[in-house]
N, C-alpha and C positions, 0 to 999 in steps of 0.2 A: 516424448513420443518420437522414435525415430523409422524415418523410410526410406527404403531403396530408390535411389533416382532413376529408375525403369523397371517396370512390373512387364513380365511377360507372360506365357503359357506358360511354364519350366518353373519349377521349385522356386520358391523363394520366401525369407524371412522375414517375418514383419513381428517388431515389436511395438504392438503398441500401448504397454503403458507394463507400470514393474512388474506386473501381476500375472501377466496373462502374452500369451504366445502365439503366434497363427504361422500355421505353415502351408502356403497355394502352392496349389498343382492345377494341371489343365482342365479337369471337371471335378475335382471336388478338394476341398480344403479340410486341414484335422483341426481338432482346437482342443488346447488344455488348457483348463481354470483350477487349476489349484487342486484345492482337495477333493471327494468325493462327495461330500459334505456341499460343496457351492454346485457341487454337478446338479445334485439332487434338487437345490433350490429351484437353481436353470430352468432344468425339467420341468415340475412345478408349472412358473413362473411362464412358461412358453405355452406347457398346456392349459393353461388358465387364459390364452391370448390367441389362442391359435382361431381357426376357421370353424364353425357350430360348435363352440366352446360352449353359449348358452344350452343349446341341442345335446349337451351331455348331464347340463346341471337338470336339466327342466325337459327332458325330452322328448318325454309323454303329451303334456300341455301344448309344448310347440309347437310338435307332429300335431295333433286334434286341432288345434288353430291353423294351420294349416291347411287340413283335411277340408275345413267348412269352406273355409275362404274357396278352395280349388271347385268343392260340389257347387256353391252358388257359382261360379265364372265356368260350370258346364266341361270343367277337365274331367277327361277319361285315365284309366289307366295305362299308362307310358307314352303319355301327356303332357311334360311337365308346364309348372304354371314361371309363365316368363314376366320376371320382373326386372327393367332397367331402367337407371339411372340416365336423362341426358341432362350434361351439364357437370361438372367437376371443380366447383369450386368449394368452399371449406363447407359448408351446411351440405350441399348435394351428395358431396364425397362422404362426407359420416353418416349421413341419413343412408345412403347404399351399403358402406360397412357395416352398420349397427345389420340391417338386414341378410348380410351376408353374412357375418360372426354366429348370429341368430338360425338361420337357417341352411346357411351354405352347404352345410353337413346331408343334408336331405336331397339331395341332388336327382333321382329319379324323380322326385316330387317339383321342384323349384329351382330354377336355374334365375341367376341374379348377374348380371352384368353393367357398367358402364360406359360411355357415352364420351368421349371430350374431344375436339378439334386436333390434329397432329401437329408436328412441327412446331412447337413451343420449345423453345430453346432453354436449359437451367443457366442462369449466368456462373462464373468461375465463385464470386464469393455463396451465392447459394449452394452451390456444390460443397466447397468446402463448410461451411456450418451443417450444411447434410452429414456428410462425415462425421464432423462431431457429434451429431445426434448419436447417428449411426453407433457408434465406438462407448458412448455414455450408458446404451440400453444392452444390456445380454442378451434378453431376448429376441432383439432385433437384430442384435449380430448373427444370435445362431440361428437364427432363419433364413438370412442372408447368406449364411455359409451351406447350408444347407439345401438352399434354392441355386447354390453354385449363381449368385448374383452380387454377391460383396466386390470381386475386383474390379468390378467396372467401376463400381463408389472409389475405390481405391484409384484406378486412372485415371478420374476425373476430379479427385482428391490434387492428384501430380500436375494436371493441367494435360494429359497425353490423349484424354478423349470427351468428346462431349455427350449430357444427358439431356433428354428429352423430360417434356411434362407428362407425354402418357407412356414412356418406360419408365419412370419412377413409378406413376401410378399403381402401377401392376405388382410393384412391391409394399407398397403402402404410403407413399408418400405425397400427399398434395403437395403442391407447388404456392397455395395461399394460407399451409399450416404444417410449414417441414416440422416443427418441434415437435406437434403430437404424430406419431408414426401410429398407421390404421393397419387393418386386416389389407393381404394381398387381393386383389380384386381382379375381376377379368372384363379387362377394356377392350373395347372397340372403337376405334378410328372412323370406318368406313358407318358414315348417320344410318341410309337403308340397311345395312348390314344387322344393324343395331336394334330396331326399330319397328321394320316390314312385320313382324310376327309377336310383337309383343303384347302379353294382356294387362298388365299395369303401368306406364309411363312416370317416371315422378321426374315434375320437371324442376332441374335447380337450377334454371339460368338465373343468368338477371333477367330482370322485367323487360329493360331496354333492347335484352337478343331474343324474348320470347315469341314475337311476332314470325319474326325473318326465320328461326330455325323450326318454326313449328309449318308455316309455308312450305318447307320443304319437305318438314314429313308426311303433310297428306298427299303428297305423292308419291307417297311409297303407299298409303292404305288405300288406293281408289279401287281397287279387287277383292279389300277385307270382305269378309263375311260377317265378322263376327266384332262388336262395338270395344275398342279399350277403355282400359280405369284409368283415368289421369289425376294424381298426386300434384299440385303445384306446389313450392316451398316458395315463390316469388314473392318479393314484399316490393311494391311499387306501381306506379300506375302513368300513365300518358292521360291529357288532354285531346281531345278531338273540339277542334273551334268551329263555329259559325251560325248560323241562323236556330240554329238547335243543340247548344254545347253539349260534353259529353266527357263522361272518365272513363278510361280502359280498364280493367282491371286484368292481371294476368290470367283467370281465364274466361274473363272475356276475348282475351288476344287467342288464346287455345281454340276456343268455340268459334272465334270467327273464321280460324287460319283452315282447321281441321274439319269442321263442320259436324265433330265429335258434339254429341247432345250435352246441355249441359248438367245433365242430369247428372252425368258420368264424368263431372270433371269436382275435383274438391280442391280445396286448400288445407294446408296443415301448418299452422303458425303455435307461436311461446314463447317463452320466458327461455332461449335458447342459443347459450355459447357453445357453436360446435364443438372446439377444443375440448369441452367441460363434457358436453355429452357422453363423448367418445372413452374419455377416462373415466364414468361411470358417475358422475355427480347428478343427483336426485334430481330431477326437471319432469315436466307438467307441458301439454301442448295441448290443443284442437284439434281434431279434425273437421269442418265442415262442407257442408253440399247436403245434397240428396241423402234421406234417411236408407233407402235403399242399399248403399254405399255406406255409409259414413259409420254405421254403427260396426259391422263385421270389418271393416277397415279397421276401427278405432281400437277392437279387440285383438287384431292381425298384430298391428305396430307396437301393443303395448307389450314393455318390458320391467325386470322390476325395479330399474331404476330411472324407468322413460314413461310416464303414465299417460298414457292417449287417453280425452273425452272426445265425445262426439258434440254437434252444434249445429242447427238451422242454419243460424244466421250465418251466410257465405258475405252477404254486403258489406256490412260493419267491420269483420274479423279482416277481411283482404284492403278492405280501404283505411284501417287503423292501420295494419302493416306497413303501408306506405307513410300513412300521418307521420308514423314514430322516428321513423331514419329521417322526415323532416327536418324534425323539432332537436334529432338527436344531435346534429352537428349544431345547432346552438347552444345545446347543453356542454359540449365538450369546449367549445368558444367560452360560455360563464363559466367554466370550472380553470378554463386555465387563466380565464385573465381576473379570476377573482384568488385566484389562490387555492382553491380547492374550497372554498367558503360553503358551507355548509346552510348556511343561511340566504344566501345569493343565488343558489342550487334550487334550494327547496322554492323559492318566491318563484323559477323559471318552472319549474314542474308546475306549481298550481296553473300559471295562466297560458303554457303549452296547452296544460291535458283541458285546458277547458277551452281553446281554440279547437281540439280535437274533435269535441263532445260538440260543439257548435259548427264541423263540416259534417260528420258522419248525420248528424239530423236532415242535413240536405238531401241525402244520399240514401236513406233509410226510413221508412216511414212509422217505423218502433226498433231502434237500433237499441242492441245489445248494450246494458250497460258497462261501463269501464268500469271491469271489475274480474278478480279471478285470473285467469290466463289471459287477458287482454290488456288488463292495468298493471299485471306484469312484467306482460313483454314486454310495454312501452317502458316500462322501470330498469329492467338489465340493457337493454338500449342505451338508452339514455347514463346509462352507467356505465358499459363497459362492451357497448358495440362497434364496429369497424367506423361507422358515421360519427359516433362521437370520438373517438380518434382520432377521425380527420380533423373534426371542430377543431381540439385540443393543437395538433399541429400545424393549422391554420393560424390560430391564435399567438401561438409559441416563436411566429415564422419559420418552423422548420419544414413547411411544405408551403408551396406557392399555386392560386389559382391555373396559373399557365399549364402545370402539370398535368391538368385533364382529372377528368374523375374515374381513372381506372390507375389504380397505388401498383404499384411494383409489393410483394407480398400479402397482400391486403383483397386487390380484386377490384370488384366495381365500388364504389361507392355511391350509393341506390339514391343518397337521398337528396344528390344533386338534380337529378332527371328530376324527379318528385316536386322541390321545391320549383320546378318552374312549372308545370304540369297542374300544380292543383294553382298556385297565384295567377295562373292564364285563365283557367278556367273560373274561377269566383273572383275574376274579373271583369265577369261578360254581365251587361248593364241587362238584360233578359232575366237575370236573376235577381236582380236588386228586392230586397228586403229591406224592412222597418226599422229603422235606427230610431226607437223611441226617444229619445235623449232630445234628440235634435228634430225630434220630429218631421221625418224627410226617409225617402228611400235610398238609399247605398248599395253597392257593390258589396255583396258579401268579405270579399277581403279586407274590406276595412275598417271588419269588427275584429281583423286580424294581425294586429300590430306586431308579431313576432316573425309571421308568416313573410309578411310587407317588406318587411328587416332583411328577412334573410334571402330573402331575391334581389335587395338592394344590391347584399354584401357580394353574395353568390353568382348570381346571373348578370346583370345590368353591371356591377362590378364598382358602383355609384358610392357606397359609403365602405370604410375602411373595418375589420373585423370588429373594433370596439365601438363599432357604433350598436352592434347590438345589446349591449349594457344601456346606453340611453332608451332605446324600446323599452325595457326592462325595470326601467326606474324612471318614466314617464310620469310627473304627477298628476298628470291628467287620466293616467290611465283607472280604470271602473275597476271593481270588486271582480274577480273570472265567474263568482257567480250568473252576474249581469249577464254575462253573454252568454249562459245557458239557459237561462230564465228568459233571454229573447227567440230561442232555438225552440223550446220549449210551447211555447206560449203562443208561439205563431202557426199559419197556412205555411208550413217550414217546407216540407220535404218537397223536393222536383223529382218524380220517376223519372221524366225525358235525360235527366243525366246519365242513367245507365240502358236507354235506350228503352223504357217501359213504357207504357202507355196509361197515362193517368186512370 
């Protein structure tokens, strides 16, 4: 691949690779591939990727799913129904493209926008691996020539200019998932800008910015008329300590910030590698909240390789969310300091998911069984999520506690906050439950020897990563039935954790 050592306005030739040729000019560039034969593929190829791509395959369906959705949310004609994204990290960014791919095309109808903080800077070596993206995909080049938006990738290729996180956005590129390249989308910067008039919210921060940037939205809606739908994809949760403990749940963080009912606020969790979505691989999610909501939602988002159900249970589905990126960075901790041990693996999933099965009965008073979209998502987590990544790299020492828990490519890593959040909180003697065995009441967490672990490892910073393998091959430790059979069998569930009243 060879390039000119300064790209300006003015012609210039760029080869980059045997095959193929680009020639820039100041607002638009030509491009030959070859034959007529690769053109045609291109074609194809682009418009099979481009913006209401689905709206062409399906576009009766979409429009009528559409149509319902806007009659129940009270839109008139030349109306449109405003859907945005706040938050742009890898799940919020595809969960807004899938919907923009899907519907963008219908634009008198549905206007789709997102959401991200400005001023993020791309470092030199992500730029350059952008590029490569960039240059590997056709489609994404001829769009980029086409959007007259390649040579900035090009000077900042050279090192002659810098990119931001929400002007790449605008061409498709997240910042925590440059390899998979999305539909172009339409950001906004300014939050009220964004926000003030919207009638569906989906929010895709982390948990940990849910609070502070949803404060700031209800002061943009203290004039609304009219009530929004809020979507959370948050997996996480905060503690509240003291005479009366308590778990946040994201949106609980929404309800309290916005004073949005919570009727109108849902969650939407799964068995869900953004990356994977986004390239079309078959996946299953939730929606729950309010049936009001949740079922016309569930039919809105479903696509035919994205299957939305809907689901009551909001408690259990939002506090498993968090349980999973708990348990998930111990799982990627046993996978690498056992070798990838298959057997080491499995023995951590049983008495994870039954520590799970044994907080959610606190928290639920007939919680949803682990089972279906629940006992999946905790399964592709635990196998192949950002948390168990970090385990793995933890483990590996190729990343260090001090580093903080937000990765450079990666994002937040949710299940730090979590791990201290739920071990504070079922560590309050107010809850103490019946340790049969020993016949004596305890502190819920320590019927939670995994949990115990990894606050040591994590938070308190007390034992060294492989001391979670000792947790783990405890001879002392019970069958994981035992502890759901104590979950089970007891005056378990506390409402006052989520703020209820017995």
């Amino acid at each position: 691949m060879r390039f000119p050592t300064k790209i300006s306005g003015y012609t210039r030739s760029l080869v980059v690779n045997s095959h193929r040729h680009l020639y820039c000019k100041p607002c638009a560039l030509s491009l030959s591939f070859g034959t007529n034969t690769n053109q045609s593929k291109m074609n194809h190829t682009e418009n099979s990727n481009s913006n209401g791509s689905l709206h062409n395959v399906n576009g009766g369906g979409l429009e009528l799913k559409l149509d319902e959705l806007r009659q129940l949310m009270g839109k008139v004609d030349g109306d449109p129904l405003r859907i945005v994204g706040v938050g742009a990290g890898a799940w919020g960014s595809v969960f807004t493209a899938m919907l923009q791919e899907a519907y963008g095309s219908l634009r008198e109808k549905v206007l789709i926008r997102i959401w991200r903080r400005p001023g993020r800077m791309v470092d030199k070596a992500t730029a350059q691996h952008l590029f490569e993206v960039i240059n590997s995909r056709e489609d994404v080049l001829r769009r980029l020539i086409r959007r007259c938006a390649y040579l900035k990738y090009v000077e900042a290729r050279l090192g002659d200019r810098f990119l931001y996180a929400d002007e790449i956005l605008k061409d498709g590129f997240c910042l925590n998932m440059i390899d998979t390249p999305l539909c172009p989308l339409k950001v906004v910067t300014n939050l009220q800008e964004a926000v003030w008039d919207a009638d569906i919210v989906i929010n895709g921060l982390p948990s940990t910015e849910t609070s502070e940037v949803f404060e700031e939205i209800s002061k943009y809606w203290k004039e609304r008329i009219t009530v929004p739908v809020i979507i959370s994809l948050a997996k996480g949760v905060e503690a509240e300590l003291g005479s009366e403990p308590r778990i946040i749940t994201p949106t609980l963080m929404i309800n309290r910030a916005t004073g949005v009912p919570i009727e109108n606020i849902l969650y939407l969790g799964g068995p869900n590698i953004a990356s994977e979505i986004y390239n079309k691989e078959y996946a299953n999610a939730r929606i729950c909240g309010a049936e009001k909501w949740r079922k016309p939602l569930a039919k809105f988002l479903r696509q035919p390789h994205f299957i939305v159900w809907d689901n009551g249970d909001l408690v259990t589905h939002e506090v498993m969310g968090g349980l999973k990126n708990v348990y998930a960075i111990g799982a990627g901790m046993v996978a690498a300091l056992t070798n990838e041990s298959a057997t080491s693996k499995s023995v951590y999933f049983a008495h994870c998911t039954s520590e799970m099965i044994f907080i959610t009965h606190l928290l639920a008073e007939e919680p949803e069984k682990l089972a279906g979209p629940l006992l999946a998502d905790t399964y592709v987590t635990l196998l192949k999520g950002r948390n168990a990544w970090y385990g793995q790299k933890l483990a590996k020492g190729e990343l260090s506690l001090e580093m903080g828990d937000s990765i450079k490519g990666k994002g937040m890593i949710q299940g730090i906050s979590a791990v201290k959040a739920f071990y504070e909180l079922l560590s309050q003697s107010s809850l103490n439950v019946l340790n049969p065995e020993e016949n004596k009441h305890v502190a819920p967490v320590e019927l939670c020897p995994i949990l115990k672990m990894l606050y040591r490892i994590l938070i308190t910073r007390e034992s060294p990563v492989q001391a979670i393998l000792q947790a783990l091959r405890d001879e002392t430790m019970n069958d994981p039935r035992d502890r759901i059979e104590i979950a089970q069998s007891q005056v378990f569930y506390r409402p006052s954790l989520l703020g209820q009243n017995p």
